[in-house]
C-alpha positions in Angstrom: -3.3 -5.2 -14.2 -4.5 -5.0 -10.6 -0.9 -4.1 -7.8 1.2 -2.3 -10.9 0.4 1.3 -9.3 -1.2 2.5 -12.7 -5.2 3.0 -11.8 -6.9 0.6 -14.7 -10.2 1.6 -15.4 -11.1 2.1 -19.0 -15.6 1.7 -18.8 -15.2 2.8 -22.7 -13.7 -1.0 -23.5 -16.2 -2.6 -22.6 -19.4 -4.4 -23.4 -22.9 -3.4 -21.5 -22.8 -6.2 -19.5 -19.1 -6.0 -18.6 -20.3 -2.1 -17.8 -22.8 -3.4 -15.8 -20.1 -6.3 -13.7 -17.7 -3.2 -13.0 -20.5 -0.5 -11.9 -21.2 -2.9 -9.2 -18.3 -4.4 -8.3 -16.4 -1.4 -8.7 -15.9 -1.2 -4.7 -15.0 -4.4 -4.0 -12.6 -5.0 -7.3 -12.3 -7.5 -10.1 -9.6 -9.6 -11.2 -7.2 -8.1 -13.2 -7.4 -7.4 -16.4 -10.8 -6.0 -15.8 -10.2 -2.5 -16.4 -12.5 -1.7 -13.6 -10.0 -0.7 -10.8 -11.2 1.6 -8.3 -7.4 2.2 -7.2 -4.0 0.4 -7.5 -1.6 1.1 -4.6 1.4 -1.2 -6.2 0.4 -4.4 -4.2 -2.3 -7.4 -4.4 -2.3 -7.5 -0.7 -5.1 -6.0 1.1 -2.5 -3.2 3.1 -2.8 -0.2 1.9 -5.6 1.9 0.6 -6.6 -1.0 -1.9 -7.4 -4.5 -1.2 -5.9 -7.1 -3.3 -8.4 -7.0 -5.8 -7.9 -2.8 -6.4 -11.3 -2.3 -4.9 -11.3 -0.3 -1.7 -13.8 -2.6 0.5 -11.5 -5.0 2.8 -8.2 -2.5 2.4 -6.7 -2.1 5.9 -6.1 1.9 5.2 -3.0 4.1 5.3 -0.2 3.2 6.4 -0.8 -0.5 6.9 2.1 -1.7 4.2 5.0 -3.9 6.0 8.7 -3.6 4.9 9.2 -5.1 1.6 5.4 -4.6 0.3 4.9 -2.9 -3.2 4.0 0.7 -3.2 3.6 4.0 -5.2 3.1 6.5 -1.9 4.2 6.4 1.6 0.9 7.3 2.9 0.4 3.4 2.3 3.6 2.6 4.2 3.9 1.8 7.9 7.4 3.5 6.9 8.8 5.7 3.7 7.7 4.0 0.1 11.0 4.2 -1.7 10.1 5.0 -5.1 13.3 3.8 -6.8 12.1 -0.1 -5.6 8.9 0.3 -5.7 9.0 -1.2 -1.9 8.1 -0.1 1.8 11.0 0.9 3.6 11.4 0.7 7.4 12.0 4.3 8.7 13.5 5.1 12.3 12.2 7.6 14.6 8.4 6.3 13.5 6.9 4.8 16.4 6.3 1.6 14.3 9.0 -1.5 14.6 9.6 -2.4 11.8 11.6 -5.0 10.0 15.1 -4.7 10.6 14.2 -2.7 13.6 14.7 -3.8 17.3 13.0 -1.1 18.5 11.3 2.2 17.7 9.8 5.0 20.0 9.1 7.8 17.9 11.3 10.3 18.9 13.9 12.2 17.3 16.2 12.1 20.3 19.4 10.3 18.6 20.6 8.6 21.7 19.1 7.4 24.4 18.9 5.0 26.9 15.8 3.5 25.3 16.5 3.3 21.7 18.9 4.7 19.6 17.9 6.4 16.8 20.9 6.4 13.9 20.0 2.2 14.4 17.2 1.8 16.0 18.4 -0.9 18.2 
């Protein structure tokens, strides 16, 4: 099942011609159920390193997930992947605003004039 962060692909199930659909659509991904996933980053969005289908063609990359998207690795997170939800978490200090964030310069300085990092804000 295509965005449950288990890779699906299981060529030995299937029929010649169902073989044949997954060799070359493999890249691109099939809907799920298919047991032709080329990855599975925990989503059906197209963030990530998998696009919604768990093909690769048409993902955005790493570290494209927004607050609140599923995940299984923070290299897929514009923040942390927080393993106990299974979520994208905003992290402070990052560069990126994110949501729940007003601000965000990437730096570890913990106050400043520009943002403060223990809130962000």
């Amino acid at each position: 099942m295509c965005g449950n962060g288990t890779r699906e692909f299981a060529p030995e199930t299937m029929s010649p011609a169902q073989q044949f659909a997954c060799l070359v659509a493999f890249p691109f991904g099939l809907p799920s159920g298919s047991n032709c996933e080329a990855c599975d980053d925990g989503n059906t969005s197209n963030c990530g390193t998998c696009n919604a289908l768990c093909g690769i063609v048409g993902a955005q990359g790493p570290k494209s997930c927004p607050v609140g998207t599923g995940c299984v690795a923070d290299s897929d997170c514009t923040g942390s992947c927080n393993l106990a939800t299974g979520s994208c978490d905003a992290v402070c200090g990052n560069g990126v605003v994110e949501t729940g964030e007003f601000c965000d310069d990437g730096n570890a300085a913990t106050v400043e004039l520009q943002c403060d990092l223990q809130r962000c804000r």
